[in-house]
C-alpha positions as CSV (number, residue, x, y, z in Angstrom):
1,X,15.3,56.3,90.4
2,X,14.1,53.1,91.7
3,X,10.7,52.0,90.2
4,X,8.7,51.5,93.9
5,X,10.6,55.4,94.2
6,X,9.4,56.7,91.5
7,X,5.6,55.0,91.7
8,X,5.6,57.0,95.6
9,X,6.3,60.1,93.4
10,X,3.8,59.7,90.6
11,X,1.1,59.0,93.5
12,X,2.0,61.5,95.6
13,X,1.5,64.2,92.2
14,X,-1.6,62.5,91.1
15,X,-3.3,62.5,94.7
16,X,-1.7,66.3,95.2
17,X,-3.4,67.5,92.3
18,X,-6.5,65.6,92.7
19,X,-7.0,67.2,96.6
20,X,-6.2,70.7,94.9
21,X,-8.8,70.4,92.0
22,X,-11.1,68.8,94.3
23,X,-10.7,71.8,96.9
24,X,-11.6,74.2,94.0
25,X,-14.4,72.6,93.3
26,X,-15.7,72.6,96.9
27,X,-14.6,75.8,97.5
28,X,-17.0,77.4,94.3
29,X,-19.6,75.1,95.8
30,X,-19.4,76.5,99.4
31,X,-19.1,79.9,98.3
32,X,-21.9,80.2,95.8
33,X,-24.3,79.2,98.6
34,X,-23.6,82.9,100.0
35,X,-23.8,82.5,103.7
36,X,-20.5,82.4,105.2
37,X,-21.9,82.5,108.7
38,X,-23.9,79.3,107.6
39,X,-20.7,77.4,106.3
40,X,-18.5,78.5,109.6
41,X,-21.3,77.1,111.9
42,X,-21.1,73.7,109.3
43,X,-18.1,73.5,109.8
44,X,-17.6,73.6,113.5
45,X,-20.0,71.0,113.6
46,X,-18.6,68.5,111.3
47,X,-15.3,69.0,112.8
48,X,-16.9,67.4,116.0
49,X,-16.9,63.5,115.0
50,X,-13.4,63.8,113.2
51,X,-11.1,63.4,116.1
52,X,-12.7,60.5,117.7
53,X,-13.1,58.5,114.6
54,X,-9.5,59.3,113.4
55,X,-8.3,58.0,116.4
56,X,-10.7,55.0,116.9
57,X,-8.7,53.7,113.5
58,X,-5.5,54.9,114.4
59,X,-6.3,52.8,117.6
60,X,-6.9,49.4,115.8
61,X,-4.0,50.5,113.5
62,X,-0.9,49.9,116.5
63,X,1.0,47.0,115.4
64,X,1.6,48.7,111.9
65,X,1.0,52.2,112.0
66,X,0.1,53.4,108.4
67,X,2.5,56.7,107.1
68,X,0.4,59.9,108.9
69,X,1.1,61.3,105.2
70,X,-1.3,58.5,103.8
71,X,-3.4,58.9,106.7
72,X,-3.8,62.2,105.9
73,X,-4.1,62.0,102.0
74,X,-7.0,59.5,102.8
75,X,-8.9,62.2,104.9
76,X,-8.5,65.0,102.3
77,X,-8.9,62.8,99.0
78,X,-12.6,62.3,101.1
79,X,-13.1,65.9,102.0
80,X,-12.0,67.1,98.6
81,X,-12.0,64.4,95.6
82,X,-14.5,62.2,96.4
83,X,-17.3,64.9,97.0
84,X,-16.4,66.8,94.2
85,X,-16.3,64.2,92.2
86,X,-19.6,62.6,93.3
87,X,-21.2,66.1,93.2
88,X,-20.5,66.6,89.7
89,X,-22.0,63.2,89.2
90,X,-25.0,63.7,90.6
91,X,-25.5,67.3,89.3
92,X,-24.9,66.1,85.8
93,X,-27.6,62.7,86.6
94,X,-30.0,65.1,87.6
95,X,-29.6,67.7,84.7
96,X,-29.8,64.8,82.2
97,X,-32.3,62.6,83.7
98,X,-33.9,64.5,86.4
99,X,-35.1,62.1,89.0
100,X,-36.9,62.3,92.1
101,X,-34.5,62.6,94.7
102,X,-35.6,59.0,96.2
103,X,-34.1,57.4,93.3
104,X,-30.9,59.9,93.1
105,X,-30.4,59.2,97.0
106,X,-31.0,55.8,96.9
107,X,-29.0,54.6,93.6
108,X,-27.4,57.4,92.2
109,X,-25.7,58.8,95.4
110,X,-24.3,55.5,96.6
111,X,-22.7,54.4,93.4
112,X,-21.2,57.4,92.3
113,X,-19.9,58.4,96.3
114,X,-18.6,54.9,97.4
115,X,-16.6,54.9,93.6
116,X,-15.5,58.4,93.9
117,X,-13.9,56.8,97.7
118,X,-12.8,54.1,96.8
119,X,-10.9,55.4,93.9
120,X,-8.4,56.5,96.6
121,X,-7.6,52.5,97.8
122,X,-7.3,51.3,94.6
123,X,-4.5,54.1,93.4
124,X,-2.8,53.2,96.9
125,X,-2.8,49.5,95.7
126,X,-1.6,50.4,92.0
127,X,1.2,52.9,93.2
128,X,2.2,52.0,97.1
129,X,0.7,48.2,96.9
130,X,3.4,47.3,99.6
131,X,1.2,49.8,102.2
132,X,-1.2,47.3,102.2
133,X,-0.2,44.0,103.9
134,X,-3.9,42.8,105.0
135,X,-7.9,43.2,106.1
136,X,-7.0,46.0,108.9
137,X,-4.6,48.3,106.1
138,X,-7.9,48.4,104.0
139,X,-10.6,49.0,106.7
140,X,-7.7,52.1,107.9
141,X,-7.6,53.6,104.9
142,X,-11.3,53.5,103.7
143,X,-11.8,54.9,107.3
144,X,-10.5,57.7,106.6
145,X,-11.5,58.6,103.1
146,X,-14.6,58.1,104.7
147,X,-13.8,60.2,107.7
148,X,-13.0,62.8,105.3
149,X,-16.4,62.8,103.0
150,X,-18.8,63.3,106.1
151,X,-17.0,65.7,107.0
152,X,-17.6,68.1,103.7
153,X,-20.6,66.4,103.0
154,X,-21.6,67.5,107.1
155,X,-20.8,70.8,106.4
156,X,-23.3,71.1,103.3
157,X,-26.3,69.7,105.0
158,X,-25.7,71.8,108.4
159,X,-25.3,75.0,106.4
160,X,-28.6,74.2,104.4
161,X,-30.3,73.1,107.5
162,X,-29.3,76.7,109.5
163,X,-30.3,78.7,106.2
164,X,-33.1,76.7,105.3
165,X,-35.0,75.2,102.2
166,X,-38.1,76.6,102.6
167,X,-39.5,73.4,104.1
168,X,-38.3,74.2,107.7
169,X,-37.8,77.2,110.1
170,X,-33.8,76.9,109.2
171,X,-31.8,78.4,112.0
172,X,-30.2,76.6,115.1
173,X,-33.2,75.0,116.0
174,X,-33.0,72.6,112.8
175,X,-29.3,73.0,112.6
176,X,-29.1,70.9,115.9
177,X,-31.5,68.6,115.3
178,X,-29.3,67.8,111.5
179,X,-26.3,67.5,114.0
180,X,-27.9,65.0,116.2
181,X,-28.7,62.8,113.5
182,X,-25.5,63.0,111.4
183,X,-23.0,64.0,114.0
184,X,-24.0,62.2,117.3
185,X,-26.2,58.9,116.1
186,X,-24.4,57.7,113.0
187,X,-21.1,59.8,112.4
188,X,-19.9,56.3,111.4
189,X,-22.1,56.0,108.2
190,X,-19.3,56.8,105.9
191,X,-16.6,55.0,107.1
192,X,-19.0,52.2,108.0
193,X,-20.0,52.0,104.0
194,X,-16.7,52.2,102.6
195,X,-14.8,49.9,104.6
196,X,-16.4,47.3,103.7
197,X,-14.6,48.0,99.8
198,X,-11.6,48.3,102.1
199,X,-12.3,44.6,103.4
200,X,-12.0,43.3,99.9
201,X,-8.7,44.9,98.9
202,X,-7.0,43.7,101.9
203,X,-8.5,40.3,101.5
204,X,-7.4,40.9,97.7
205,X,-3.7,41.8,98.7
206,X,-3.4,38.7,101.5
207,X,-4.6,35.7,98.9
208,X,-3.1,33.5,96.4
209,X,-6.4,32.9,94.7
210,X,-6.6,35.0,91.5
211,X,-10.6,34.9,92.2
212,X,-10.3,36.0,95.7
213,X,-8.1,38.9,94.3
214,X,-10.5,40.3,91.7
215,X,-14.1,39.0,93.0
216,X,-13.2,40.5,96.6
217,X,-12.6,44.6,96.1
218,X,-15.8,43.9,93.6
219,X,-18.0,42.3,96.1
220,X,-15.9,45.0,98.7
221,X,-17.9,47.5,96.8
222,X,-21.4,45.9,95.7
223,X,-21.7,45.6,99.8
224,X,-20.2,49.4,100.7
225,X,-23.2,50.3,97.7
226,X,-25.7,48.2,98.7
227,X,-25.4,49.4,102.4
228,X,-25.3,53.0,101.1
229,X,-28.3,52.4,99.1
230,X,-30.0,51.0,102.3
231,X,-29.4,53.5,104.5
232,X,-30.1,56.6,102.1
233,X,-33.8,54.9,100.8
234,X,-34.5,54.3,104.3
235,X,-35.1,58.1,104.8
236,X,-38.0,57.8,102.2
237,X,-39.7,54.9,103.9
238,X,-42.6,55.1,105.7
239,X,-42.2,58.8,106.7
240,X,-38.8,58.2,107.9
241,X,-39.8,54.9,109.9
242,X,-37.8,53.2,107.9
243,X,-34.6,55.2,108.9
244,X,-35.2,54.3,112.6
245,X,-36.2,50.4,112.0
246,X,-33.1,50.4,110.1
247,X,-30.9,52.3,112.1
248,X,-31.9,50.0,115.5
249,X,-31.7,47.1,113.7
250,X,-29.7,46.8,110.8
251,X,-26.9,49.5,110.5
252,X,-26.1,49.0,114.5
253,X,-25.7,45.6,114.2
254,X,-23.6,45.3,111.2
255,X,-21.7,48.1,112.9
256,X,-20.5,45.7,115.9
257,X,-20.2,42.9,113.8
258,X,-17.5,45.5,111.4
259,X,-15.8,46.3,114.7
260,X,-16.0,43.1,116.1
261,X,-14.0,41.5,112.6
262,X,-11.6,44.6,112.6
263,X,-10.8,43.8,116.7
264,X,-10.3,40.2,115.9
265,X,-8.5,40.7,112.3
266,X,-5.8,42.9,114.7
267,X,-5.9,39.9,117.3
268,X,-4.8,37.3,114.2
269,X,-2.2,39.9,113.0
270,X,-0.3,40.0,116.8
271,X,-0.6,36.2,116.5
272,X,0.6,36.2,112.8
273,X,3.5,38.7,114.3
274,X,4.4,36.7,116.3
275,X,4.9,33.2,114.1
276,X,6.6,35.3,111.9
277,X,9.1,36.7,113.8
278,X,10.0,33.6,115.4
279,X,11.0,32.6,111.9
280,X,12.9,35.2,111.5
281,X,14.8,34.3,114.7
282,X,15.7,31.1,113.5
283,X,17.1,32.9,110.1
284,X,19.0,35.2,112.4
285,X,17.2,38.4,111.5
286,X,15.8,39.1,115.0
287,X,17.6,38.0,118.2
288,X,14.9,36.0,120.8
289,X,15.1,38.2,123.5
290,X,13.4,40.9,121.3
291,X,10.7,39.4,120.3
292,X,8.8,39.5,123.0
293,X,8.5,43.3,123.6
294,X,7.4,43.2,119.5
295,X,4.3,40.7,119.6
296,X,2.4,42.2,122.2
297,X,0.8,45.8,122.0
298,X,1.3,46.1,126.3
299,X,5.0,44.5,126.1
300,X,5.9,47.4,123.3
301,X,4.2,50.0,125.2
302,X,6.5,48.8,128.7
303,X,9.5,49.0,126.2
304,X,9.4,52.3,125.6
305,X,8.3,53.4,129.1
306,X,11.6,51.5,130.1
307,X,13.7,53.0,128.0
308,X,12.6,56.6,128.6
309,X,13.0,56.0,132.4
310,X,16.6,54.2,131.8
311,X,18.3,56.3,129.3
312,X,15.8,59.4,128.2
313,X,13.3,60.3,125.4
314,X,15.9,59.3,122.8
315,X,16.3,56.0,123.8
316,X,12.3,55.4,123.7
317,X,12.6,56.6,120.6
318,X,15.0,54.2,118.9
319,X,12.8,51.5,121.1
320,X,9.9,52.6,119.1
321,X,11.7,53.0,115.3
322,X,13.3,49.6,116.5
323,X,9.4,47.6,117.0
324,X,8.2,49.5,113.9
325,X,11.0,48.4,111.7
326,X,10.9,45.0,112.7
327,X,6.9,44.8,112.8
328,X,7.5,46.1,109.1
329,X,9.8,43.2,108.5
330,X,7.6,40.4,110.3
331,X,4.9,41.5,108.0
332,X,7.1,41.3,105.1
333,X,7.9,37.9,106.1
334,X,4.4,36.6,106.5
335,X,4.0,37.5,102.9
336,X,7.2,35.5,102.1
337,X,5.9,32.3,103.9
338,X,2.7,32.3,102.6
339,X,4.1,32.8,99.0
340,X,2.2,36.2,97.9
341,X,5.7,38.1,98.7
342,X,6.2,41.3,96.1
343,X,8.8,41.0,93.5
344,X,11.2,43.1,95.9
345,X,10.8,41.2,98.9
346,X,14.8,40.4,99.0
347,X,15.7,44.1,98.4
348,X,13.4,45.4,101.4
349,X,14.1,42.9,103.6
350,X,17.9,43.3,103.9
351,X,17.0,47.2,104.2
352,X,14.9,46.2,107.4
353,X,17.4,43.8,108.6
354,X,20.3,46.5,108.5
355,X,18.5,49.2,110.1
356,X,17.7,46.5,112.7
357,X,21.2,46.0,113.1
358,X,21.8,49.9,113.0
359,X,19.7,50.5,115.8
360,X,20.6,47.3,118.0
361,X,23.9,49.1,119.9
362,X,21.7,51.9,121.0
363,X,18.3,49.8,121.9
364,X,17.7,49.6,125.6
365,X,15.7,46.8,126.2
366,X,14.2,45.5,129.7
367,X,16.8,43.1,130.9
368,X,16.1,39.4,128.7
369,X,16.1,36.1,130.3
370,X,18.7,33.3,131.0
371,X,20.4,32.4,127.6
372,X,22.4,35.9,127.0
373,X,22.5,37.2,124.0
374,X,22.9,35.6,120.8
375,X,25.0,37.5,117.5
376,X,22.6,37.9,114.4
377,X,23.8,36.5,111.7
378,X,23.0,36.2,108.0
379,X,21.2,38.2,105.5
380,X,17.9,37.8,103.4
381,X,17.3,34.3,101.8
């Protein structure tokens, strides 16, 4: 079995048994609270964010869409590993140590959570390292590890907040105002923390520089902590002032600015596609009337519609295995040119170049320009 073969295998069992183990654990946690109507209503409410932040990433994700498997593994290594694993944490800090729960929210919580996530990238890295070809691969896949924790840890505090601590009248009335906070005004806490780790291992896995490789997923995750830290002390500030001063004018903010880099990281990748691919026109790996319905996310998109109106739902689909395989390649190539190509670069290549070539005799394309069409010609070198 080939080695990247059999290191998909080994991750695929490790992350498998983690989400089971990590379900378990959730599942004795969820049950031994005892109010099942409680834990139904959490859960219909932390299912309301999901969809729109899954597909807010998977939106910024177009020119190389990540394997839905990994996608998915992401979300449940959140729901399941990561808050099992920082529960135990935590439950064993305070049994030990018993702090307030200002200190255990503000330094425990945020170290122990944001490690317990990012545990996921870095096993992605070590195992499927060629998933991960820049900034906007990280900031996907912390996305939705994050995705994945507020949504178990969402269910917890709306079930406490219907049953009530003792503190509050419990119920509705307190479960909605917990959803207002945590599902309507900052459903993006989680994924906002973590991808900032995500940042630093696609920095990591685009540079040369050995200290850019191991100083970035470290300062990655000092940030994704120290934000973390911020955000949970805030609620002890002031009488929660301080979660509102730094909700309007911190955690906002920094929110556009993420979004703003993520937008104009995917803006540098369609301009990176495209230098690449040109290359690989000259080698004779992609023909130049094909590159332009590659490069640009509208020109793809006409493509398709083309080829389903010419020649059927098929045909848009060999359009659309056709711009994946050859975005796959172009970003392959990048890595080449820029010197930090894997060690199977060759290997992977050719296989990209001879499905390209597979699919070409079916591929309806819109008509291309004065030139005709030239033959490919060569192989990987």
């Amino acid at each position: 079995m080939p080695v990247r073969r059999r290191h998909s295998v080994a991750f695929t069992v490790l992350v498998a048994v983690a989400v089971l183990l990590g379900a378990g654990v959730m599942a004795v946690v969820l049950l031994g609270a005892g109010a099942p109507g409680a834990i139904a209503i959490g859960v219909l409410l932390a299912a309301v964010p999901v969809g729109p932040l899954v597909a807010s990433f998977m939106w910024l994700d177009r020119y190389e869409p990540e394997p839905r498997g990994l996608l998915l593994a992401g979300l449940a290594w959140g729901a399941f590993v990561a808050t099992s694993v920082a529960l135990i944490f935590q439950v064993v800090d305070a049994v030990l140590f018993g702090r307030p729960e200002s200190v255990s929210a503000a330094l425990v919580a945020p170290f122990t959570e944001e490690a317990a996530k990012g545990l996921f990238i870095l096993l992605l890295v070590w195992f499927r390292r060629h998933e991960i070809d820049g900034v906007l691969d990280g900031v996907v896949y912390a996305g939705m590890v994050g995705i994945g924790f507020a949504f178990t840890e969402n269910i917890l505090y709306y079930a406490a907040a219907y049953v009530g601590d003792g503190t509050g009248p419990g119920g509705l009335e307190e479960t909605t105002a917990t959803f207002v906070v945590r599902g309507i005004f900052s459903p993006f806490a989680h994924p906002f923390f973590t991808v900032f780790l995500g940042i630093g291992v696609g920095l990591a896995c685009y540079s040369r520089s050995r200290a850019v490789r191991f100083g970035a997923p470290v300062l990655g995750y000092a940030v994704a902590v120290a934000t973390h830290a911020l955000w949970n002390g805030s609620v002890f500030w002031a009488d929660g002032a301080g979660f509102l001063l730094t909700y309007v004018f911190l955690m906002v903010p920094a929110f556009f600015v993420v979004v703003a880099l993520a937008l104009w990281v995917r803006r540098r990748e369609g301009q990176m596609l495209t230098r690449s691919l040109a290359d690989c026109v000259r080698r004779g790996f992609v023909l130049p009337h094909e590159v332009p319905w590659l490069v640009r996310l509208p020109a793809r998109y006409a493509a398709r519609r083309h080829a389903r109106a010419v020649a059927g739902a098929q045909a848009a689909e060999t359009v659309a295995e056709f711009q994946a395989t050859a975005t796959e390649l172009g970003f392959l190539h990048d890595r080449y040119l820029r010197g930090v190509a894997p060690a199977d670069f060759a290997a992977r290549g050719q296989e990209l170049v001879d499905r390209l070539r597979a699919l070409r005799p079916a591929l309806v394309l819109p008509a291309p320009g004065p030139g005709g069409v030239p033959q490919p010609a060569g192989g990987i070198r």
